[in-house]
C-alpha positions, 0 to 999 in steps of 0.5 A: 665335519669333513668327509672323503672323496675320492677323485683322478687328477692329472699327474702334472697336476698332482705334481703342482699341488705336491711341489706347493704343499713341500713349500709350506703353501698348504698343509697337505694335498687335501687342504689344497683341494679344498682351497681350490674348490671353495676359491671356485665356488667363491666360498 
C-alpha cells in the first residue's frame, strides 16, 4: 500500500528528478523519491 506525502524540494532538484524521469530512468518523480529514500535508508 502506498501512500501521499507531501513534501518542498529545492527547484534545481526538482529540476534534476524531472530531467531523469523524461529519459526513462524513472517512471515518475514519485518513483524517483521512493528510489532515493530507500537507497538512504539501505532498503
Amino acid at each position: 500500500m502506498k501512500e501521499k506525502i507531501c513534501v518542498s524540494i529545492d527547484t534545481e532538484t526538482l529540476f534534476r528528478i524531472k530531467e531523469q524521469v523524461s529519459k526513462g530512468v524513472f517512471r515518475n518523480k514519485s518513483h524517483a523519491i521512493e528510489f532515493a529514500v530507500n537507497e538512504i535508508l539501505g532498503v
